[in-house]
LUMMIRO-610420 format. One record per residue: residue in one letter; x, y, z of N, C-alpha, C, O in turn. Coordinates in steps of 0.1 Angstrom, whole numbers, plus 2048, in hexadecimal, padded with zeros to 3 digits. Each point is the difference from the previous one (the first is absolute). Layout:
// residues N
AXYZXYZXYZXYZ ...
// end
This chain:
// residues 427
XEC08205127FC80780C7F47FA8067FD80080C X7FD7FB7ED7EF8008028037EF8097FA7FD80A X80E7FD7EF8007ED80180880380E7FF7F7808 X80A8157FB8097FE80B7F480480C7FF7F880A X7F88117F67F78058087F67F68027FA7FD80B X8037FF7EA7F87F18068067F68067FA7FA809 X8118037F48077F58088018038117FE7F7808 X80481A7FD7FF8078067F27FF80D8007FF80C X7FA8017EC7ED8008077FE7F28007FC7FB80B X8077FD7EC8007F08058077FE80E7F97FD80A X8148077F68067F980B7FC80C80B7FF7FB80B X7FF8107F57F680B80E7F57F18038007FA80A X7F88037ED7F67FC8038007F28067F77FC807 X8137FB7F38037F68088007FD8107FA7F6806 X80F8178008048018097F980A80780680280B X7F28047F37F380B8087F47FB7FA7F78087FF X8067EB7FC7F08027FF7FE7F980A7F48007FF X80D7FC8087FA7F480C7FB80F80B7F4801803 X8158098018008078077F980A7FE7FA807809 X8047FA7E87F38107FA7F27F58017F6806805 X8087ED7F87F47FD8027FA80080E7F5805804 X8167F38057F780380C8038088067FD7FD80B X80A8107F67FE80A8027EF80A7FA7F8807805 X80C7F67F07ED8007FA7F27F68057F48037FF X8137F18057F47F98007FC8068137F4800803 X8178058087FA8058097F780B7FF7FB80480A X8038037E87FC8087FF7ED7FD7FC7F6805806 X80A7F47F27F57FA7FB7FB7EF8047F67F87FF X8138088067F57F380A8017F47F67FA7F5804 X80D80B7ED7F97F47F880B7FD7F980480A7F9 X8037EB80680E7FE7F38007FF7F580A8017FB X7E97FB7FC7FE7FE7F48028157FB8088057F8 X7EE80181280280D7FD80D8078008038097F8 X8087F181480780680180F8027F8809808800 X7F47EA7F98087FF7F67FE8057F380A8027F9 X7E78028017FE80A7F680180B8047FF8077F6 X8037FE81280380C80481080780280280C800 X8097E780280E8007FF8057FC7F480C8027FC X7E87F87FC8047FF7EC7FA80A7FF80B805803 X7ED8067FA80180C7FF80C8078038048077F7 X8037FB81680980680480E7FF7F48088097FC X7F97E48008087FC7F87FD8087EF8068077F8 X7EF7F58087FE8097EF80280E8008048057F6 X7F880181480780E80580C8017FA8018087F6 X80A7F180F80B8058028077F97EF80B8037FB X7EC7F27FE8037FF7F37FB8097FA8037FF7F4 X7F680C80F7FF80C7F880C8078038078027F5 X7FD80081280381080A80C7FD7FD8078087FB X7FF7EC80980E80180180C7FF7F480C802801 X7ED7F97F78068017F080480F7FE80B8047FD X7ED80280480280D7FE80980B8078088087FB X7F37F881480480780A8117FA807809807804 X7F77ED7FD80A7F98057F97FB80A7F5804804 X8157F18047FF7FB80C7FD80780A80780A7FE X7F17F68108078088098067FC8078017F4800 X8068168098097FA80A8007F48048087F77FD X7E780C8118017F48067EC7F97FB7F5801805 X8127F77ED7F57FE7FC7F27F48067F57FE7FD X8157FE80C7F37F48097F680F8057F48007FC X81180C80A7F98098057F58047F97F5805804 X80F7F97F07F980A7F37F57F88007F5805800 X80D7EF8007F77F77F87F87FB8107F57FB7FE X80E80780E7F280080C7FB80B7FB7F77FD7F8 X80B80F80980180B8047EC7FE7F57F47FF803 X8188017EC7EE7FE7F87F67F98077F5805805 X8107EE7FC7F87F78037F580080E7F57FB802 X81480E8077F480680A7F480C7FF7F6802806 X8128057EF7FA8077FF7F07FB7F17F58057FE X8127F27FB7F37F37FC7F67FA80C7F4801800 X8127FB8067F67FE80D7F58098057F57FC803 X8118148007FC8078057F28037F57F47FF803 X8148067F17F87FE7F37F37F58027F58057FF X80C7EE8027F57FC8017F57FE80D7F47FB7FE X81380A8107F87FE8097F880F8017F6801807 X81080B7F07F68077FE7F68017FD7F6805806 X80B7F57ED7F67FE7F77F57F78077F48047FF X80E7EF8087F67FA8097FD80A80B7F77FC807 X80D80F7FD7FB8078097F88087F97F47FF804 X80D8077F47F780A7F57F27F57FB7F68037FB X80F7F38087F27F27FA7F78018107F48047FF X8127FA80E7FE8028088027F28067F97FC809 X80F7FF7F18067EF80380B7FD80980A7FE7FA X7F67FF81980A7FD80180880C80680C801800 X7EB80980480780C80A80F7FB80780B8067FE X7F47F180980D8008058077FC8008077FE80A X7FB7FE7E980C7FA7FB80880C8018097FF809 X7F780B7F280680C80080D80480880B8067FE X7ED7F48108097FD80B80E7FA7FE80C802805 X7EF7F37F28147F97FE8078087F580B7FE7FC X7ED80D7FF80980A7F380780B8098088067F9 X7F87FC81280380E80A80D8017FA80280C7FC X8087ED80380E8027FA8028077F38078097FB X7F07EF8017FE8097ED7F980B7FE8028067F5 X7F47FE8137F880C80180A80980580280A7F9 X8067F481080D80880580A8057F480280C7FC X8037E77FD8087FE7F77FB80F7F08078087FA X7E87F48077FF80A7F47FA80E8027FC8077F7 X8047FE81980180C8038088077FC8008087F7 X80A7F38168128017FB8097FC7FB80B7FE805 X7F27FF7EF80B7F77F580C8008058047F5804 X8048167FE80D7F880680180080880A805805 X7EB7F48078027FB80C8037F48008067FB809 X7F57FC7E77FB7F280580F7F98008007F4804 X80E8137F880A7F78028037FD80C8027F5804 X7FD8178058027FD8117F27F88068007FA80B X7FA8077F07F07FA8058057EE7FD7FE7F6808 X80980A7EC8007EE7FF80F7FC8098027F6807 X80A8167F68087FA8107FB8018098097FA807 X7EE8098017FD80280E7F77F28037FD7FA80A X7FD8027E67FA7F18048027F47FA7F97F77FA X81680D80A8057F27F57FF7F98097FE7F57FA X80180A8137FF7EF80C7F07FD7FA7FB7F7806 X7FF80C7F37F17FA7FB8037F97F67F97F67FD X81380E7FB8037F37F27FF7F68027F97F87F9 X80C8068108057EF8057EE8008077FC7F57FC X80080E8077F17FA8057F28007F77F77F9802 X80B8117F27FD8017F48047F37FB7F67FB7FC X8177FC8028067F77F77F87F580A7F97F77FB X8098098117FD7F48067EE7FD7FC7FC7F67FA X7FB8128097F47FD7FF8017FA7EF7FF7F47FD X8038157F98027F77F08037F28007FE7F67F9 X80A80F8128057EA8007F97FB8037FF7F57FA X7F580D8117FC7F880B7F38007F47F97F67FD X8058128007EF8037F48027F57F27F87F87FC X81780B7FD8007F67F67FE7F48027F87FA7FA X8137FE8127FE7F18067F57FF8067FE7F5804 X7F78137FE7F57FC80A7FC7F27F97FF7FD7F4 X7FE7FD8187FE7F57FF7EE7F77F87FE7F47FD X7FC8188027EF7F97F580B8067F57FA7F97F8 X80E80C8028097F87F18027F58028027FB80B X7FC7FD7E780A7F07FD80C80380180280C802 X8097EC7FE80F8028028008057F480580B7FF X7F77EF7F78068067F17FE80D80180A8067FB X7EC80480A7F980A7FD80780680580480A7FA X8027F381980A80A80680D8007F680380B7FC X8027EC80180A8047FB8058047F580C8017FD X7E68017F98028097F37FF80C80780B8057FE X7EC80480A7FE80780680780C80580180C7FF X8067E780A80E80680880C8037F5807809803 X7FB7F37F48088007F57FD8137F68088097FC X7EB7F48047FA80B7F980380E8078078097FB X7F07F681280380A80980E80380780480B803 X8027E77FF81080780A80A7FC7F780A7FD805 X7F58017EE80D7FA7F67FE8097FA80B8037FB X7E88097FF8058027F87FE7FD7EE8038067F6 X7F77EF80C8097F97F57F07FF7F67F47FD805 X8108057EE7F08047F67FF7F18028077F7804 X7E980A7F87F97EF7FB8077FA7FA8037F5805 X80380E7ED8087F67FB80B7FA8048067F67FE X7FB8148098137F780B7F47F88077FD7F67F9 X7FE80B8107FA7F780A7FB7F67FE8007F7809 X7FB8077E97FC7F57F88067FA7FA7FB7F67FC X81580C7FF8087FC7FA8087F880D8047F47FF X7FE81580D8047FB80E7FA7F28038057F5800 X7EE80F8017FA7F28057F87F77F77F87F8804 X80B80B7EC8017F27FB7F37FF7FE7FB7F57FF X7FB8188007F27FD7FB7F98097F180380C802 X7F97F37F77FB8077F980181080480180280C X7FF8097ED7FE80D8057ED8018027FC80380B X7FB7FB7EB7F88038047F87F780E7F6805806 X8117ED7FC7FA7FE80B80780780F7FC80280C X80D8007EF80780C80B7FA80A80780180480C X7F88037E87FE80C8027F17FF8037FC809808 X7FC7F07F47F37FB8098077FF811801808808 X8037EB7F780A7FE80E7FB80E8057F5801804 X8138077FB80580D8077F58098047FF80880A X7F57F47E97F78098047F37FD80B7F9807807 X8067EC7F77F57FB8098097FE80C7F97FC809 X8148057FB8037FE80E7FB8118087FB80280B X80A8097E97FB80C8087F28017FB7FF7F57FB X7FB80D8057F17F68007FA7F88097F47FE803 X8157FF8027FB7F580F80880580A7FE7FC80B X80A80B7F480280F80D7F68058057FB80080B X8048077E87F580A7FE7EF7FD8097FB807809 X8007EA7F17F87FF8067FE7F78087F57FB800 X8158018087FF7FA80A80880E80D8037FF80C X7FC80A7ED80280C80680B7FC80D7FF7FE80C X8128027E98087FB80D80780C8028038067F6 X7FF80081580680A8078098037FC8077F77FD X80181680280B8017FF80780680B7FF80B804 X80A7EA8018037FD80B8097F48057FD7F57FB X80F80D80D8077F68057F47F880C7F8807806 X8087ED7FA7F77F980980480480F80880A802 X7F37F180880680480F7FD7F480A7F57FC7FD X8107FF80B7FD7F580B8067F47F880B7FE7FA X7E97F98087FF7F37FE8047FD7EF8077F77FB X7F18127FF7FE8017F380C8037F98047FB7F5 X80280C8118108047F48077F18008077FC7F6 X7F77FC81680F7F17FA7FB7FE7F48078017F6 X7EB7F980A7F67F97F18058087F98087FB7F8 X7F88168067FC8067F38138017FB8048007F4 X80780181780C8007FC8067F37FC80A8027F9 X7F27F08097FF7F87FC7FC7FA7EF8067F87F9 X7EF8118047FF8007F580A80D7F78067FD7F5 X7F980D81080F8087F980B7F77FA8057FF7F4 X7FC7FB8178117FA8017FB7EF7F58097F97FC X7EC8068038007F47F77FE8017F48017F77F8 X7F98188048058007F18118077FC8067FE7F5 X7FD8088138158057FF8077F57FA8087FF7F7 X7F17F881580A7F18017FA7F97F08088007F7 X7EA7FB8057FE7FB7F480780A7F68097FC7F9 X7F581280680A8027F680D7FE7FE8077FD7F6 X7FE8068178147FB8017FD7EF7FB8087FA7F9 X7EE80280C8007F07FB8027FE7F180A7FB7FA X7ED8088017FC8017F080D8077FA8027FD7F4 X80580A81080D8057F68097FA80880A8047FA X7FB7F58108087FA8048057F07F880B7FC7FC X7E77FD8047FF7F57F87F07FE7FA7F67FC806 X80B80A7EA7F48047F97F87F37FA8047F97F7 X7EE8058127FD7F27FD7FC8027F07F67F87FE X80C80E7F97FD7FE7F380A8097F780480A806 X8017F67F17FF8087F180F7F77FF8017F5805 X8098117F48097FB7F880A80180C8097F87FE X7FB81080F80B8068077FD7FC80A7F4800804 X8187FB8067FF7F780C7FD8118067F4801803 X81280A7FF7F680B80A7FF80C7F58038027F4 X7F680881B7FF8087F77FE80D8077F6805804 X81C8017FB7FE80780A7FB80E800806809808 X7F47F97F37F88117FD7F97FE809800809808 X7F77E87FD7F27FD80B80A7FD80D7FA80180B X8157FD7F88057FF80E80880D80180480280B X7FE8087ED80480C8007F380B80A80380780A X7F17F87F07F38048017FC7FB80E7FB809806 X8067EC7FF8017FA80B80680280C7FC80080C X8118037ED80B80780D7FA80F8037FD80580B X8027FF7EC7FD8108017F580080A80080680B X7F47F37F07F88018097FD7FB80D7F8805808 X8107F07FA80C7FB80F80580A80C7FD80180C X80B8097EA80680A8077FA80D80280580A805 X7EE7F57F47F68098047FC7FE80A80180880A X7F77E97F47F980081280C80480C800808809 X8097EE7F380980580B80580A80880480280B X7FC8077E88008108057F380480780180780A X7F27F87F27F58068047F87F480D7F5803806 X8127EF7FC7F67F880E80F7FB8048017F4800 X80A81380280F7FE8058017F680A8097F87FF X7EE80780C7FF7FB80C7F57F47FE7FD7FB80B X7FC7FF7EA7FF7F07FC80A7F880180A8037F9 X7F77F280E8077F67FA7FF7FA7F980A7F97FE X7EE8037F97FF7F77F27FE80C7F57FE7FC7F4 X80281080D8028097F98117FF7FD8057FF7F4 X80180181680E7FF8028097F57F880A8007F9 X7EB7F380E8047F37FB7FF7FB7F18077F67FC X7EE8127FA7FD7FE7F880C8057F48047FA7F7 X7FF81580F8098077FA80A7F87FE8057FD7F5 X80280081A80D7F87FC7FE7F27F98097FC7F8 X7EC7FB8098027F77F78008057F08057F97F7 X7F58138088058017F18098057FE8057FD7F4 X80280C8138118057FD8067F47FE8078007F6 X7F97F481280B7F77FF7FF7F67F68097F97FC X7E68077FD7FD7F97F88068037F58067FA7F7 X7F881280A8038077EF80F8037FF8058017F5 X8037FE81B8118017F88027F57FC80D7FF7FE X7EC7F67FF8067F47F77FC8057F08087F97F9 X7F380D8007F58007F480F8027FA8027F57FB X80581080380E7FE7F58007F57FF7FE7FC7F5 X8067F88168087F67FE7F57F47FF8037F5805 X7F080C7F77FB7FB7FF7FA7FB7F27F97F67FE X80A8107FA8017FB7F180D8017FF808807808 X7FA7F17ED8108067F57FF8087F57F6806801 X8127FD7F47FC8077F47FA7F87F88058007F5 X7F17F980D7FC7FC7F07EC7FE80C7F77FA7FC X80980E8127F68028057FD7F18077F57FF806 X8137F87F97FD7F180580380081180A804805 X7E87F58027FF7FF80F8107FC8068057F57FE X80081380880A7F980E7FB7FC80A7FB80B803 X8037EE8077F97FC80A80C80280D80C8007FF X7EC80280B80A80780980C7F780480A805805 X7F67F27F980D7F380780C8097F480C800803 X7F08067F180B8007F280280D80280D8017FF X7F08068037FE81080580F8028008087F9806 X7FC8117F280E8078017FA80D8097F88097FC X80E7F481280080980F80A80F7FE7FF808808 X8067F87F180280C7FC7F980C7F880580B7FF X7F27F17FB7F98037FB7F68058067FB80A7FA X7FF7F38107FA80680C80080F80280A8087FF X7EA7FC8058018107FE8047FD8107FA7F8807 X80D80E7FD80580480F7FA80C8077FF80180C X7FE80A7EB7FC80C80A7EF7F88027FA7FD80A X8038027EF7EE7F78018047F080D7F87FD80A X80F7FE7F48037F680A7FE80A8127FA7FD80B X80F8107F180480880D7F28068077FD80180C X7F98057E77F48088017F67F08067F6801806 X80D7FA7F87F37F08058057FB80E7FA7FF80A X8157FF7F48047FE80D7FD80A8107FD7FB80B X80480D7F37FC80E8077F08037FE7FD808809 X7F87F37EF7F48037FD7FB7F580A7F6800807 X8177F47F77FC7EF80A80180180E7FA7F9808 X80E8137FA80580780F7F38038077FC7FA80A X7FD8147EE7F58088047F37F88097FB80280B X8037F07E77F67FC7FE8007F780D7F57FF805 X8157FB8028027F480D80080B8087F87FF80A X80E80D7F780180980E7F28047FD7FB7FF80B X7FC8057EB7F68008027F37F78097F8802809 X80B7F17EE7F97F780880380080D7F67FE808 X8138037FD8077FD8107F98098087FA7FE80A X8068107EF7FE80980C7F17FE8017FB80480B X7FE7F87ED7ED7FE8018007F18047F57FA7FE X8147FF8088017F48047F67F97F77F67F9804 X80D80A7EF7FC7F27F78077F67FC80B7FD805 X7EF7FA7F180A7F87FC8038047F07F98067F8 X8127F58058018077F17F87FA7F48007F57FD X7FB8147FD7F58007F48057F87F780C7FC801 X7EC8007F68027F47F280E80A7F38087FB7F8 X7F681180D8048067F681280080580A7FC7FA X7F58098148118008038027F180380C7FF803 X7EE7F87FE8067F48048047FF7EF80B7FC7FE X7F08077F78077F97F48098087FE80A7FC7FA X7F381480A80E8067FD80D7F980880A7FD7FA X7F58008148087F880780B7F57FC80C7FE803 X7EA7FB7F58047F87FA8068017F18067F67FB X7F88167FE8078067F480F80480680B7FE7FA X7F580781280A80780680B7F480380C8027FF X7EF7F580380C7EF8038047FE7F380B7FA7FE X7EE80D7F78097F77F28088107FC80B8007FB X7ED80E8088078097FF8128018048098057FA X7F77F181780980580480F7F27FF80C800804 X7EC7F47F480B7F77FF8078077F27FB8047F5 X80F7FA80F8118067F77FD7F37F18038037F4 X7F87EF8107FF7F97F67F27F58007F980280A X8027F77F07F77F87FE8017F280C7F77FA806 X8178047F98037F88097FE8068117FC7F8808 X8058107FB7FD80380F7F58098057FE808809 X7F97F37EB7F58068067F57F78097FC7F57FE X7FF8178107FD7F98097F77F68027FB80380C X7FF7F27EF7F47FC7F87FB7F980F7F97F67FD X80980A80F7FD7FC8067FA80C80B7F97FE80A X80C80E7F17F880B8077F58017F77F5803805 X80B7FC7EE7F68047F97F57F48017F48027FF X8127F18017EE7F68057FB80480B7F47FD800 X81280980B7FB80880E7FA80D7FC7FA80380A X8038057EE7FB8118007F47F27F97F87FC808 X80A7FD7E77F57F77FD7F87FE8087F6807800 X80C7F080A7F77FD80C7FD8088037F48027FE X8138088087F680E8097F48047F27F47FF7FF X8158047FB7EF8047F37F77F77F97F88037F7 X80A7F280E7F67F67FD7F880380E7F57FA7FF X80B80B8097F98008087F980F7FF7F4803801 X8178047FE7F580B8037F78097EF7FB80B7FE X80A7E97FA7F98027F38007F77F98068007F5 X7F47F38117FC7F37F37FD7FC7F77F47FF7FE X8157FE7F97F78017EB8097F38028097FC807 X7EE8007ED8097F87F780C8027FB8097F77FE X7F781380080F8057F480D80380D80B7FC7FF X7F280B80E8017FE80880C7F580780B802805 X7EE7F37F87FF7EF80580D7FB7F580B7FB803 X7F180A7EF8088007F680F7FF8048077F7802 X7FA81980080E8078048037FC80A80C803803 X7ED7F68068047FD80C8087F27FC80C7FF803 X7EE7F87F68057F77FB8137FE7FB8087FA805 X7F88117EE80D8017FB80980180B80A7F9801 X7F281680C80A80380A8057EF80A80B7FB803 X7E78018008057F38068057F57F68007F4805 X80580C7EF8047F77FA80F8048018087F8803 X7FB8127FC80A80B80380D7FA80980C7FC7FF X7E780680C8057FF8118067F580180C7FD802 X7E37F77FC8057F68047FE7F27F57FE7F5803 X8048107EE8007F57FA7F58017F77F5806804 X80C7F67EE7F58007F87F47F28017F78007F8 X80A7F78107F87F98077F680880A7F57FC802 X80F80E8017FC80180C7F680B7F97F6802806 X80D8067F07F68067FB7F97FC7F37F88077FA X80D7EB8037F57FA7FE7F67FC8037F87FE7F7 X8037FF8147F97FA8087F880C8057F57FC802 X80C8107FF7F88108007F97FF7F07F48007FF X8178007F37F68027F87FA7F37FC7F87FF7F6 X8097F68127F27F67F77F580080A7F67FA7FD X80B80F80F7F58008077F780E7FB7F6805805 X8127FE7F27F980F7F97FB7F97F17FC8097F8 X8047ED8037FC7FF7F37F07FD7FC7FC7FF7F4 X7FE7FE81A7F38017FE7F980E7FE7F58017FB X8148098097F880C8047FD8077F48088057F8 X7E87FC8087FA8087F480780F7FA8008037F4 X80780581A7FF80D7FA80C7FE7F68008077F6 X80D7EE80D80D7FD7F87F97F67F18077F67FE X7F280B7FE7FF7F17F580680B7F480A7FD7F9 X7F180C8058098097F180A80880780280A7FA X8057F481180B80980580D7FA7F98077FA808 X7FD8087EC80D7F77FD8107FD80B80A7F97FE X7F280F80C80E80180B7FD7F480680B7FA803 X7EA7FF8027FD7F28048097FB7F680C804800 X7F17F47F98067F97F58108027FF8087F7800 X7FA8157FF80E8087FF80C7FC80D80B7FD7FF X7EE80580C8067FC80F8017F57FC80C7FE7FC X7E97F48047FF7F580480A7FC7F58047F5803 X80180E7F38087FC7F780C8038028077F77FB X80181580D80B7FE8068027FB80680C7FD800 X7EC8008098037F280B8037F57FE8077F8806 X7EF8077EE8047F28008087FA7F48017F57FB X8068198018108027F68087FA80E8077F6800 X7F881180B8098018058067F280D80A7FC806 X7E68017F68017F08048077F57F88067F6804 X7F880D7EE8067FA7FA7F67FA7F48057FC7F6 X7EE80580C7F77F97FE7F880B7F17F5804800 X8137FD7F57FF8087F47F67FF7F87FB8097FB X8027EA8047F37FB7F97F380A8057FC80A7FA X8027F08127F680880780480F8007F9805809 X8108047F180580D8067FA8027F07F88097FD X80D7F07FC8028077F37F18037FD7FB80A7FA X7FF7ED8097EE7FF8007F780F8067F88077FB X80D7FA8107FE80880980380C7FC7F8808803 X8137FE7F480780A7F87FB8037F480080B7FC X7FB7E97FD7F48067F27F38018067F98057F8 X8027F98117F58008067FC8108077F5804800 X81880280480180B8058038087F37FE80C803 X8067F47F28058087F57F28007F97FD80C7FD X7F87EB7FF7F27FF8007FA80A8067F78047F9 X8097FE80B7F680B80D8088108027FB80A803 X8137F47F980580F7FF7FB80A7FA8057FE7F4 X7F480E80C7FA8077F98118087FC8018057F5 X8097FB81280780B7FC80C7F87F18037F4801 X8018117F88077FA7F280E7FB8078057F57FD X80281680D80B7FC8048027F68098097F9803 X7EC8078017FE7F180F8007F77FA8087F6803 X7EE80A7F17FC7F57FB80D7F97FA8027F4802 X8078137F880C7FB7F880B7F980E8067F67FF X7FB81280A80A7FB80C7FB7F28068067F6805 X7EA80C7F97FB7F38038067F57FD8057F8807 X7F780A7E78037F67FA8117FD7FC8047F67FB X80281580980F7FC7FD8007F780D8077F77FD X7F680880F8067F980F7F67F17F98057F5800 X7F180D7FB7FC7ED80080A8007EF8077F5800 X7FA8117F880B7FC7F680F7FA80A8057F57FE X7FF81180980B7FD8058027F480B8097FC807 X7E77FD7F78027F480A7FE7F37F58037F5805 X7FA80C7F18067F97F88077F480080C804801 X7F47ED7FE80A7F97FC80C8027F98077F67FE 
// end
């Protein structure tokens, strides 16, 4: 009974803690606090509920404590004489423990604050004085859910340097005293910008995991999507909110057919297309919709995020390998080489114009990229320039180019696909 009831409050808590913290942290102004204050709510309910059973509707149970934890400690600073008005953001929970059974109708009547509650957490975890690393243990912590040791096991670092991680980024909330608050004007593109670039590094990192023994790893693109279709729900009318979404719906209906059973890389040209998740193809295609009628109607141009979904959506919608449009896709390249210039970028721009128009012709893109500092340990340099010039004919030089890139692979599975394509050029 006891192992079913924990299994129980794990998964409540999975899926309502993002929502009881910052529902608490509007209360107290601070996220390091507000999350001790919703792990109380949690150890609560590992007392209570072994015993008593579940309740009904147990996300309720577990705000319900947890504000009234809040309430609990902004008293006690009022009895210090610390911070009078804070008091002010408790008015719901002061309500709540007059008339106890008011507070179920008190939290439907303000459920349109969830979604504005969830959005500031987002906007407070990504703020931008975190390091990237820091937002996105953070965000993991606070909107996943997910204990230190998953998060650390996630991203491939020690637990105790993790959990430092975790604590000096709320630490540097704290006193760099960041607001809790969605930004407004000028300031929301920057701070949604940075949202949307740790979603995407995590869909990145479990899509194709630059390290451990498994070409992905999808608990981190599962975690990803979720929180995709969060924003989506709560900033609907973004276009690169939109755009972001569907590039990962359509990314991720390949993840079956992208290993075989023994876990070994398929690369998209080998792809068994049936395999393809199709309702996730339908959910990106339609998310690809939003994100251009978006841009249109604010007469922009389309963001970095739906131009690559755009271009997921050309290989989504060819029936086979052979008729995919690779000459629409060096055109979105271009457009996003412009309206977002990288190296890696330049990269991909490359393969689509070798595509189009010939592996000469994207040769000539990647050797004007081999000087470039930020590519010298990027193994996909190496990796590209080596199918090219497989495909030229010219193996010697490929096969070179293919242990050179299997060298620098941090991941076990790349490394081996590496080395099987320069094995296979061989005399």
């Amino acid at each position: 009974m006891h192992s079913s009831t924990h299994e129980a409050i794990s998964a409540v808590w999975r899926i309502e803690s993002a929502k009881i913290v910052a529902a608490v942290a509007r209360m107290v102004r601070e996220i390091g606090l507000a999350e001790e204050l919703a792990q109380d709510a949690l150890v609560a309910a590992l007392e209570s509920w072994p015993g008593k059973g579940v309740p009904d509707n147990p996300g309720a149970w577990l705000m319900r404590v947890a504000k009234n934890r809040a309430l609990d400690h902004l008293r006690h600073q009022k009895m210090q004489g610390e911070k009078l008005e804070q008091l002010g953001h408790a008015l719901e929970a002061q309500e709540a423990l007059v008339v106890p059974d008011f507070v179920d109708a008190l939290d439907a009547a303000r459920q349109d604050e969830i979604g504005d509650d969830l959005l500031r957490l987002i906007f407070t975890a990504c703020h931008p004085v975190l390091s990237t690393e820091a937002r996105l243990a953070l965000t993991l912590k606070l909107l996943g859910g997910l204990t230190t040791h998953e998060i650390a096991r996630a991203v491939l670092v020690p637990e105790p340097t993790l959990a430092q991680r975790i604590v000096r980024a709320k630490r540097t909330l704290a006193e760099a005293r960041v607001p809790f608050e969605v930004p407004r004007g000028d300031e929301l593109g920057a701070r949604l910008a940075s949202v949307l670039e740790v979603v995407y590094l995590l869909f990145n990192e479990g899509y194709t995991a630059t390290a451990g023994d498994h070409w992905m790893r999808p608990a981190l693109t599962d975690e990803a999507l979720r929180l995709g279709r969060m924003l989506a729900g709560l900033a609907a009318d973004e276009s690169e909110v939109q755009g972001l979404l569907a590039l990962m719906e359509l990314q991720a209906s390949r993840m079956a057919a992208r290993v075989d059973a023994a876990g070994r890389p398929i690369l998209l040209a080998d792809q068994n297309r049936t395999r393809w998740d199709h309702l996730l193809i339908r959910r990106g295609l339609a998310a690809l919709d939003m994100a251009m009628a978006l841009a249109e109607s604010s007469a922009r141009a389309m963001g970095p995020y739906a131009l690559q979904a755009a271009i997921a959506a050309c290989h989504a919608r060819a029936p086979t390998s052979g008729e995919t449009d690779w000459v629409r896709i060096a055109a979105l390249y271009d457009a996003l080489a412009q309206t977002a210039p990288s190296p890696v970028v330049e990269l991909n721009r490359a393969v689509a114009v070798s595509m189009a128009f010939g592996p000469a012709a994207g040769l000539a893109i990647i050797d004007a990229l081999r000087g470039d500092k930020a590519l010298q340990n990027y193994q996909w340099l190496p990796s590209v320039r080596g199918d090219l010039l497989a495909r030229l004919g010219r193996n010697d030089e490929a096969r070179h180019e293919f242990e050179r890139a299997a060298a620098l692979a941090g991941n076990l599975r790349e490394r081996e696909l590496l080395l099987e394509r320069a094995q296979g050029l061989l005399p």
